[in-house]
C-alpha positions as a LaTeX table, in Angstrom:
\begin{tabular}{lrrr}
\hline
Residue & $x$ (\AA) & $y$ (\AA) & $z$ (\AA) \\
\hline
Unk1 & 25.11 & 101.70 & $-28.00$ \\
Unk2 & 27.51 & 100.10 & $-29.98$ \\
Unk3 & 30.09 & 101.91 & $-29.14$ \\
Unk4 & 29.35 & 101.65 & $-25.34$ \\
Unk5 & 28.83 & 97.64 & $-25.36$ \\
Unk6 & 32.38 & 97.40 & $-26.77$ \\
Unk7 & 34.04 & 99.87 & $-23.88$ \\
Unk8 & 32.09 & 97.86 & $-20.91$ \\
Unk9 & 33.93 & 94.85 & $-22.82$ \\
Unk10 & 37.43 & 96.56 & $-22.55$ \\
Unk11 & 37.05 & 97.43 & $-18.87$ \\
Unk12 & 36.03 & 94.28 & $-17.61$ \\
Unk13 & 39.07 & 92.98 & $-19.85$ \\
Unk14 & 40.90 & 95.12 & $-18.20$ \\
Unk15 & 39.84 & 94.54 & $-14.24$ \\
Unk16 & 40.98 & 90.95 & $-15.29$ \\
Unk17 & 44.80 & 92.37 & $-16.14$ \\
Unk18 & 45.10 & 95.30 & $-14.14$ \\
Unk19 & 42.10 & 95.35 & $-11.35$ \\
Unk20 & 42.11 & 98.47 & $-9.26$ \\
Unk21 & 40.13 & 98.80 & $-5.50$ \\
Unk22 & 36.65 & 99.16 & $-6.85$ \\
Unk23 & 36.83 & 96.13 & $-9.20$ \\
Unk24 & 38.34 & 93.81 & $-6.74$ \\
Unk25 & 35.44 & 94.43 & $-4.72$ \\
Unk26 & 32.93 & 93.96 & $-6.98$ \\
Unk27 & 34.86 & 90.76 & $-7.82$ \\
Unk28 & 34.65 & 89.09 & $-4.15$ \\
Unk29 & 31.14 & 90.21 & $-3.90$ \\
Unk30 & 30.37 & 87.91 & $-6.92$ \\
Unk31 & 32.29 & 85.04 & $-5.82$ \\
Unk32 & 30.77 & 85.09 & $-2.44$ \\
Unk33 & 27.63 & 85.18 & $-3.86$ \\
Unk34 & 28.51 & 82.21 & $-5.72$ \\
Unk35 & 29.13 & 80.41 & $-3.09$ \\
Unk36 & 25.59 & 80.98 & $-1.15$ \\
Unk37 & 23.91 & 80.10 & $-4.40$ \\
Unk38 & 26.10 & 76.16 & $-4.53$ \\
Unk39 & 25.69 & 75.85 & $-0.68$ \\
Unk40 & 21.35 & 76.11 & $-1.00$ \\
Unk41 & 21.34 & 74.49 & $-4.14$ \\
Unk42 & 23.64 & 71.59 & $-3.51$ \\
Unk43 & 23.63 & 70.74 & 0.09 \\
Unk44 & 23.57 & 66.45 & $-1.12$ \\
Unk45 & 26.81 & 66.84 & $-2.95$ \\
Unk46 & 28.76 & 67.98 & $-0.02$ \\
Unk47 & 31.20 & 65.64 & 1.27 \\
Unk48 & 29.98 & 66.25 & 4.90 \\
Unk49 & 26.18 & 65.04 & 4.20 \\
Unk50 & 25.19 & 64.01 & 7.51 \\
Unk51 & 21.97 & 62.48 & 5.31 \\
Unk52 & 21.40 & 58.35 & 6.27 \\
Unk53 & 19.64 & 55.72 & 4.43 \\
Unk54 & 16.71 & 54.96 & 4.57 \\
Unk55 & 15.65 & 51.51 & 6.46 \\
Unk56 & 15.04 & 48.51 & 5.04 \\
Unk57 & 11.07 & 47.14 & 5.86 \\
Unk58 & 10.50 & 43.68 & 6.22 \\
Unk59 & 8.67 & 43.47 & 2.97 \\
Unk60 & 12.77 & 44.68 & 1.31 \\
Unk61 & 14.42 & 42.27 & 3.64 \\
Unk62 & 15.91 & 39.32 & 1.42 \\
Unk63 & 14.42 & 35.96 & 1.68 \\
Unk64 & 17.26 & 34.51 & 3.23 \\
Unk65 & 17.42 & 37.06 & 6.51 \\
Unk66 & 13.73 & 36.15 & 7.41 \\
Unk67 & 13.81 & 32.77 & 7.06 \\
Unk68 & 17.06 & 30.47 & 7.76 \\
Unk69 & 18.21 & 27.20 & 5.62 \\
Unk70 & 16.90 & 23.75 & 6.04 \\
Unk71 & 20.15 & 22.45 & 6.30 \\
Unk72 & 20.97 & 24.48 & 9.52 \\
Unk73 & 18.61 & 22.59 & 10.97 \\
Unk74 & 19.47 & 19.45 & 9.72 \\
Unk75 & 16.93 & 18.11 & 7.04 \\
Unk76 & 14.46 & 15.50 & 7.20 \\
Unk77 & 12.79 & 13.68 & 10.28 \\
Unk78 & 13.28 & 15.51 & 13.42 \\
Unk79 & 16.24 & 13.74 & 15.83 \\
Unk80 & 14.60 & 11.43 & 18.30 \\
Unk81 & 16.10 & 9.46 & 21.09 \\
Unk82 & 16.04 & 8.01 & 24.67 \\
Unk83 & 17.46 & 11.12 & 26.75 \\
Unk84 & 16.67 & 13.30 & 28.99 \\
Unk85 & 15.78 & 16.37 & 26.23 \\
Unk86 & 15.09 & 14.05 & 23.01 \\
Unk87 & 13.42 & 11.11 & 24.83 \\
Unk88 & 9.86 & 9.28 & 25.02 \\
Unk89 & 8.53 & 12.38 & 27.40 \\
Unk90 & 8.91 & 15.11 & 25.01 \\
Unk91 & 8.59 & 13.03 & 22.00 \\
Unk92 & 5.92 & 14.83 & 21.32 \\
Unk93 & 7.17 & 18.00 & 21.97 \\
Unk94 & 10.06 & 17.71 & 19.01 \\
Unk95 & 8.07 & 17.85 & 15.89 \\
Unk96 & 3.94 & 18.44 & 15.57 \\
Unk97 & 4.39 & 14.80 & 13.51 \\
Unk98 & 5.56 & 13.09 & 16.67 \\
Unk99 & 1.76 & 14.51 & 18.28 \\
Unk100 & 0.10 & 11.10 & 18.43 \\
Unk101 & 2.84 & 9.90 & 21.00 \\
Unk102 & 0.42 & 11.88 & 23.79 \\
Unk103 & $-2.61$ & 12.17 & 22.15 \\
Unk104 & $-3.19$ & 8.40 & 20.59 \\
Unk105 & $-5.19$ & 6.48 & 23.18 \\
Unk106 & $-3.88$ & 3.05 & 21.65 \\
Unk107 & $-0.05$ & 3.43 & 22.21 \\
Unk108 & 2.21 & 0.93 & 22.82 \\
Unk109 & 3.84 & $-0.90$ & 24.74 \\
Unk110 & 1.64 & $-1.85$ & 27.21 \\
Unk111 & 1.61 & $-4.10$ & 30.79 \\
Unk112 & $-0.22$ & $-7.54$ & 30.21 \\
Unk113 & $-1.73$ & $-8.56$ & 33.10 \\
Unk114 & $-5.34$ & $-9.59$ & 31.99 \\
Unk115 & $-6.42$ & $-11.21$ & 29.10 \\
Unk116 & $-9.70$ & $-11.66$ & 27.52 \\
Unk117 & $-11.92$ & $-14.38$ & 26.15 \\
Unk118 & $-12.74$ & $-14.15$ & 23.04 \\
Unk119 & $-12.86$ & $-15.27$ & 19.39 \\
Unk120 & $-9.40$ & $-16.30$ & 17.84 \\
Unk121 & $-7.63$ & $-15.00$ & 15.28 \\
Unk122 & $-6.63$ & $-17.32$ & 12.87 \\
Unk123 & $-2.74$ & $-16.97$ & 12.30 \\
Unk124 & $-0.28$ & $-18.49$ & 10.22 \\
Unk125 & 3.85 & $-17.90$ & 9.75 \\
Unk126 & 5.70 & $-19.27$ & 7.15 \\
Unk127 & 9.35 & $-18.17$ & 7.58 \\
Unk128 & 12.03 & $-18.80$ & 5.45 \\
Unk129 & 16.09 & $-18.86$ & 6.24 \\
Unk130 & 17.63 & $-15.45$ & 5.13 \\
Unk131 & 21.27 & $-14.14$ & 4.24 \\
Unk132 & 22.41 & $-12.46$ & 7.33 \\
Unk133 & 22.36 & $-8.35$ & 6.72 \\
Unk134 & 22.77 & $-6.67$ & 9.98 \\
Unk135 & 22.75 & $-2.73$ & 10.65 \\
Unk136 & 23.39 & $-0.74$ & 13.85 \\
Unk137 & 21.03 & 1.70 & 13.79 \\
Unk138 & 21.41 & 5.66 & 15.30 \\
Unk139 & 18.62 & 7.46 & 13.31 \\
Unk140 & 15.38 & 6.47 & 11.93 \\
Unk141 & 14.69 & 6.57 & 8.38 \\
Unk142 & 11.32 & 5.20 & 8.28 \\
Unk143 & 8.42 & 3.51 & 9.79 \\
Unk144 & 10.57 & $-0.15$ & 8.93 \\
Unk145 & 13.74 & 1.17 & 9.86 \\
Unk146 & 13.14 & 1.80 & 13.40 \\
Unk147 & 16.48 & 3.49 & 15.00 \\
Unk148 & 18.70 & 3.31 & 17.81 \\
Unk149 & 18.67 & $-0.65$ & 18.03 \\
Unk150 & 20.76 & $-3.51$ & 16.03 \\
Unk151 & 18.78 & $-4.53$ & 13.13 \\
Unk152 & 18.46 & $-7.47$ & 11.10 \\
Unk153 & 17.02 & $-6.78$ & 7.96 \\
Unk154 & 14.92 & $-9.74$ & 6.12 \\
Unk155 & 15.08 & $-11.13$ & 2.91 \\
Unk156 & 11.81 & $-10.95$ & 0.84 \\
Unk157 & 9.18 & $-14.54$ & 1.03 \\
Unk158 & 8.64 & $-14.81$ & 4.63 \\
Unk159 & 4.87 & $-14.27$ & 6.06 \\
Unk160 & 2.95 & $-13.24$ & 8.98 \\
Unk161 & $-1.14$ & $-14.58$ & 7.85 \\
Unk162 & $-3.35$ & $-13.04$ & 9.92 \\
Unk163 & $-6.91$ & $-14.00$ & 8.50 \\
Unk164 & $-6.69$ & $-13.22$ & 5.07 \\
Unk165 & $-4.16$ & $-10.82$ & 5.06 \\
Unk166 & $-0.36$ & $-11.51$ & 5.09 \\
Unk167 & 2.25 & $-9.44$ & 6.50 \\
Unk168 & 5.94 & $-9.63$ & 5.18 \\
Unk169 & 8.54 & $-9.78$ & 7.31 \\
Unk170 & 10.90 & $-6.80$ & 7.24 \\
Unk171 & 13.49 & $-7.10$ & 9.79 \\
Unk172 & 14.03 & $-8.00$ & 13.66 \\
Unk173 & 15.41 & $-5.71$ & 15.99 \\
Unk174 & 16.25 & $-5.26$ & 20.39 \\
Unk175 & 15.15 & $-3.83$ & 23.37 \\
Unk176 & 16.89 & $-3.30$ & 26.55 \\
Unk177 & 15.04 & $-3.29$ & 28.77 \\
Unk178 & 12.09 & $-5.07$ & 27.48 \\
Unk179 & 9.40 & $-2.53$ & 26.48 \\
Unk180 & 5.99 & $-5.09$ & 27.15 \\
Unk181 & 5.61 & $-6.26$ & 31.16 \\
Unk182 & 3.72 & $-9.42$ & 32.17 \\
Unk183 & 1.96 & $-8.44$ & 35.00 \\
Unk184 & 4.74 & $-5.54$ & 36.09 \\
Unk185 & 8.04 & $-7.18$ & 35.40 \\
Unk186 & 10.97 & $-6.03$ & 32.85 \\
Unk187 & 12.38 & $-8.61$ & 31.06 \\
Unk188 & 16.40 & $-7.97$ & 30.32 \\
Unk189 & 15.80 & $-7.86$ & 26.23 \\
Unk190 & 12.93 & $-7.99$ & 23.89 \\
Unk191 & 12.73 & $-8.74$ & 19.92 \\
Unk192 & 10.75 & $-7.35$ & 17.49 \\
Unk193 & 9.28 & $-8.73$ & 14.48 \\
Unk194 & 8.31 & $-5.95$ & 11.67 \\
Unk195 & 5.73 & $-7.03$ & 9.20 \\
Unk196 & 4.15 & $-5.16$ & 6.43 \\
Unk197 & 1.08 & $-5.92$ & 4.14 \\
Unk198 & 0.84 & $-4.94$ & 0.53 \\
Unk199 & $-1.30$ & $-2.44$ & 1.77 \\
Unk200 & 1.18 & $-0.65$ & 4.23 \\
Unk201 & $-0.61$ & $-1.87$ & 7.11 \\
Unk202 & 2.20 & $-3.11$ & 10.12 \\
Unk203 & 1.71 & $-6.26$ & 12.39 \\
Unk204 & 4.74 & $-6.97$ & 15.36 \\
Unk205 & 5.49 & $-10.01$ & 16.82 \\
Unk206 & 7.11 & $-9.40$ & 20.21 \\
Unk207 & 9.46 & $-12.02$ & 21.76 \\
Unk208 & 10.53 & $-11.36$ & 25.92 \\
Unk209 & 14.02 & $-12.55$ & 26.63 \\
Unk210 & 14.81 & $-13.75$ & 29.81 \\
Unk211 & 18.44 & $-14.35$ & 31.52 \\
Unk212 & 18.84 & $-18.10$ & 31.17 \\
Unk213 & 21.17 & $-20.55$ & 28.90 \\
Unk214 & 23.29 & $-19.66$ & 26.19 \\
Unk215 & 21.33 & $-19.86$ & 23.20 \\
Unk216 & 23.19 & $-20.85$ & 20.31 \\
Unk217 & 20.64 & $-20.08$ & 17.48 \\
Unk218 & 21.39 & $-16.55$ & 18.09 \\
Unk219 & 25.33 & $-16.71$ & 17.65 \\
Unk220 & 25.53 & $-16.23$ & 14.11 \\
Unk221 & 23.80 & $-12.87$ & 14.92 \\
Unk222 & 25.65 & $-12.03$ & 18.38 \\
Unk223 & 29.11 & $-13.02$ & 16.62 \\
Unk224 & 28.34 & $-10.08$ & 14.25 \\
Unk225 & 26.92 & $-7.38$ & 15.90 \\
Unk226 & 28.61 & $-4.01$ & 14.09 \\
Unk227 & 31.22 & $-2.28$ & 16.64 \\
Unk228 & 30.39 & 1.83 & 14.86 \\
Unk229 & 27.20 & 3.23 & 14.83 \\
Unk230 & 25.93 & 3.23 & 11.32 \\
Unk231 & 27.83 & 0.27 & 10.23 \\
Unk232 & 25.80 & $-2.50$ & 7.87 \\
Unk233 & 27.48 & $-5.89$ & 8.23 \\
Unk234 & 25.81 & $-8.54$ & 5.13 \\
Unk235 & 27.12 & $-11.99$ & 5.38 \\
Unk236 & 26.02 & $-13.29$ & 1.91 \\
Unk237 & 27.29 & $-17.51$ & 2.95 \\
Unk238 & 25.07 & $-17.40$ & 6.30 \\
Unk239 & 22.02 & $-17.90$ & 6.21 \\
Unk240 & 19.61 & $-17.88$ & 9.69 \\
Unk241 & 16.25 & $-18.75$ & 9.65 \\
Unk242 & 13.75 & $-16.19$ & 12.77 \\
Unk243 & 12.16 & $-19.17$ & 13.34 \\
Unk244 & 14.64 & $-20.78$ & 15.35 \\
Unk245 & 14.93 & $-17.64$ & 17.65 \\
Unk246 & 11.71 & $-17.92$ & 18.32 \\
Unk247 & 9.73 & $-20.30$ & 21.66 \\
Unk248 & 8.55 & $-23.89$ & 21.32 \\
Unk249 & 5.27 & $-22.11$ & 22.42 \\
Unk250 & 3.10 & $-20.43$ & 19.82 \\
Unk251 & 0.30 & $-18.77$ & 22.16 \\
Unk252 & 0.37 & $-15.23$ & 21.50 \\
Unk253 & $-1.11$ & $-12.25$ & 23.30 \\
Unk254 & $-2.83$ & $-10.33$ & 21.25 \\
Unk255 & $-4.33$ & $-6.02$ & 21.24 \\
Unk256 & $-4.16$ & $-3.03$ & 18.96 \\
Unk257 & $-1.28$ & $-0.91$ & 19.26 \\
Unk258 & 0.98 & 1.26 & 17.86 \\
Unk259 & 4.81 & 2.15 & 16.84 \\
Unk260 & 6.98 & 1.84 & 20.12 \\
Unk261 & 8.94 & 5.09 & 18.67 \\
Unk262 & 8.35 & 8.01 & 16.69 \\
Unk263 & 5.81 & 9.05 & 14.87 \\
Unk264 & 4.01 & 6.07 & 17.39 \\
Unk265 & 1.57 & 5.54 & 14.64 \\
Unk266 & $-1.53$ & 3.50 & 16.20 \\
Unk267 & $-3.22$ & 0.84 & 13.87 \\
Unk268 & $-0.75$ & $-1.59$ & 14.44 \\
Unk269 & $-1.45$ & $-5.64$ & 14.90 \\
Unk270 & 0.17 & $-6.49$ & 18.21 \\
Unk271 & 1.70 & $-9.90$ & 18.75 \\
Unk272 & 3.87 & $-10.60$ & 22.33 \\
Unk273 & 5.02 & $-14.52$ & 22.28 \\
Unk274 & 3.51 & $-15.76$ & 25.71 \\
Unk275 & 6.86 & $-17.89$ & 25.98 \\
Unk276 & 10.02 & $-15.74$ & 26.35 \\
Unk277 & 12.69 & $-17.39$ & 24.91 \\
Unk278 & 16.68 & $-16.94$ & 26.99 \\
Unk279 & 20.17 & $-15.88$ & 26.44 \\
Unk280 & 22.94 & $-15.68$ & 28.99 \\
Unk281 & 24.25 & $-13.07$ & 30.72 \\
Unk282 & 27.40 & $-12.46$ & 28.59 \\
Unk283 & 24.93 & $-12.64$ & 25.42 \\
Unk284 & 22.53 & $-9.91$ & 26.73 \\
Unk285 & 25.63 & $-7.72$ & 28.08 \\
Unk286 & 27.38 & $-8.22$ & 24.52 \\
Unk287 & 23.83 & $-6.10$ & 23.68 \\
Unk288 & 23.77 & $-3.74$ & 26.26 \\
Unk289 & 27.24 & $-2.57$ & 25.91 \\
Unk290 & 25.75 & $-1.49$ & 22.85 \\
Unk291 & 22.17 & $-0.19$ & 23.56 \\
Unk292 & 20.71 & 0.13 & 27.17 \\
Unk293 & 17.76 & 1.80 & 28.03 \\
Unk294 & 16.47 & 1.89 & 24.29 \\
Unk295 & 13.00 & 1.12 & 25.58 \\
Unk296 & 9.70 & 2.89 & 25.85 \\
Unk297 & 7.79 & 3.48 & 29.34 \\
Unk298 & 4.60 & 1.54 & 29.50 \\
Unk299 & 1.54 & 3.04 & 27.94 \\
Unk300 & $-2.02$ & 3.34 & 29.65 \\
Unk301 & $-3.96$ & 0.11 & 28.38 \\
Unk302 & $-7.56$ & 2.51 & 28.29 \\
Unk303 & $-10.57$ & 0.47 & 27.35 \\
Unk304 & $-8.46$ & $-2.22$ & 24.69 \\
Unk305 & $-8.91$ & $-5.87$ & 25.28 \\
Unk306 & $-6.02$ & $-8.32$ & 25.68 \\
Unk307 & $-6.73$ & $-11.83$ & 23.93 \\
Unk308 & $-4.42$ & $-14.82$ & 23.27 \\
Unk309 & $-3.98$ & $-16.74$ & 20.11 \\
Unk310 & $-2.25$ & $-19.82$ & 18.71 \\
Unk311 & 0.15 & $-19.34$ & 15.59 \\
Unk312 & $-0.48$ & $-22.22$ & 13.09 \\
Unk313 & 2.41 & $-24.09$ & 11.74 \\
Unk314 & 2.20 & $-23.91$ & 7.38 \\
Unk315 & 2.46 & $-27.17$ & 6.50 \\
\hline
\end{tabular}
């Protein structure tokens, strides 16, 4: 067996060096079998896979494909304004915080044509002069800071007292038009008082400006009104004290309201000066080259009352 193991050995040796017909034919029938055997076995490794991955599910899909950036969409408080897409009638359409500007049923401004008789409130203001820091606003940045308006921003120590409570004044800002009616009628600019108690709660005083004289106590404030949008102008040698903006008359009308802008956050202590105070024409045009129609529609009055009030001087 030996023997015939080691002859096999030589042929096949020898088919290699010197193959005659019947070898060569054995040979090819081997290789060709070969090649079925890779072509079942191995069908991924071929080069001409037609095979495709497998999709992704939404479960594999990155966090960042499903659900885009903040900062493509800006950030912060949702962009508010006085046009046709971004203005007071879709206010609440913009952002689910801006909801209250439909719903509330103590919004603000309102039309005062009726008042009611009732008890007084006791009020008080003691306000103090205050270095001149004046901002042109474009975007709000909170409930004090109210946007799109020029902006005076207050020094701290000056006081709204209504009963017990006091109210700090904030800052002063414009309307144009006037947002509050007597009785139906626009007024060409309003002003707006911002107070805030200790507690967070707000009070406004509202001040109607009517075409008229030039009014000099306002010239330290027309004379630097900021020219770009954004721009903060502080004067720290001039000082202006409100209270000389403000009428001879201290009668007051008097309801519940809210925020004139977004969020329009009701709970708010309404004051409108039954006195409107004047500028000239060139003074309220030196305004409303800057903002014009920067004013909320009137808002339905519902069941509120209307009362008028005397401010107390502090002695």
């Amino acid at each position: 067996m030996k023997h015939e193991r080691e002859k096999t050995s030589s042929n096949t040796l020898a088919a290699v060096v010197v193959p005659n017909s019947a070898d060569v034919t054995k040979f090819v029938r081997i290789e060709f079998l070969l090649l079925l055997i890779s072509l079942v076995v191995f069908p991924a490794c071929s080069p001409q896979s037609s095979t495709e991955p497998a999709p992704t599910t939404a479960s594999e899909t990155p966090d960042s494909a499903v659900h885009s950036s903040p900062a493509e969409h800006g950030g912060g408080p949702v962009h508010w304004g006085y046009g046709e897409d971004d203005g007071p009638a879709n206010w609440a359409a913009l952002s689910p915080d801006y909801a209250t500007c439909t719903s509330g049923r103590e919004q603000s401004p309102i039309d005062i044509a009726a008042m009611t008789t009732g008890d007084q409130v006791r009020l008080g203001r003691t306000y103090q002069a205050a270095t001149l820091k004046i901002i042109r606003q474009e975007h709000v940045s909170d409930v004090i800071d109210n946007g799109h308006t020029i902006q005076i921003n207050y020094d701290e120590g000056s006081y709204l007292q209504l009963g017990e409570a006091s109210y700090e004044l904030k800052q002063y800002h414009f309307h144009a038009p006037s947002e509050h009616t007597i009785k139906g009628r626009h007024f060409p600019m309003e002003m707006h008082l911002v107070h805030q108690s200790a507690a967070g709660d707000l009070a406004v005083l509202g001040v109607l400006i009517d075409q008229g004289s030039h009014n000099p106590a306002f010239e330290p404030v027309w004379a630097n009104l900021p020219d770009e949008a954004g721009e903060e102008v502080h004067i720290e040698h001039l000082a202006v004290n409100v209270d000389d903006l403000l009428p001879a008359n201290h009668n007051t009308y008097r309801y519940r309201g809210s925020l004139t802008t977004p969020p329009c956050s009701e709970g708010v202590s309404w004051f409108v000066a039954v006195e409107p105070i004047a500028l000239s024409a060139d003074q309220i045009a030196a305004f409303t080259s800057i903002f014009q129609g920067n004013n909320r529609p009137i808002q339905a009055l519902y069941d509120r009352a209307i009362f008028v009030d005397r401010v107390a001087e502090a002695e």
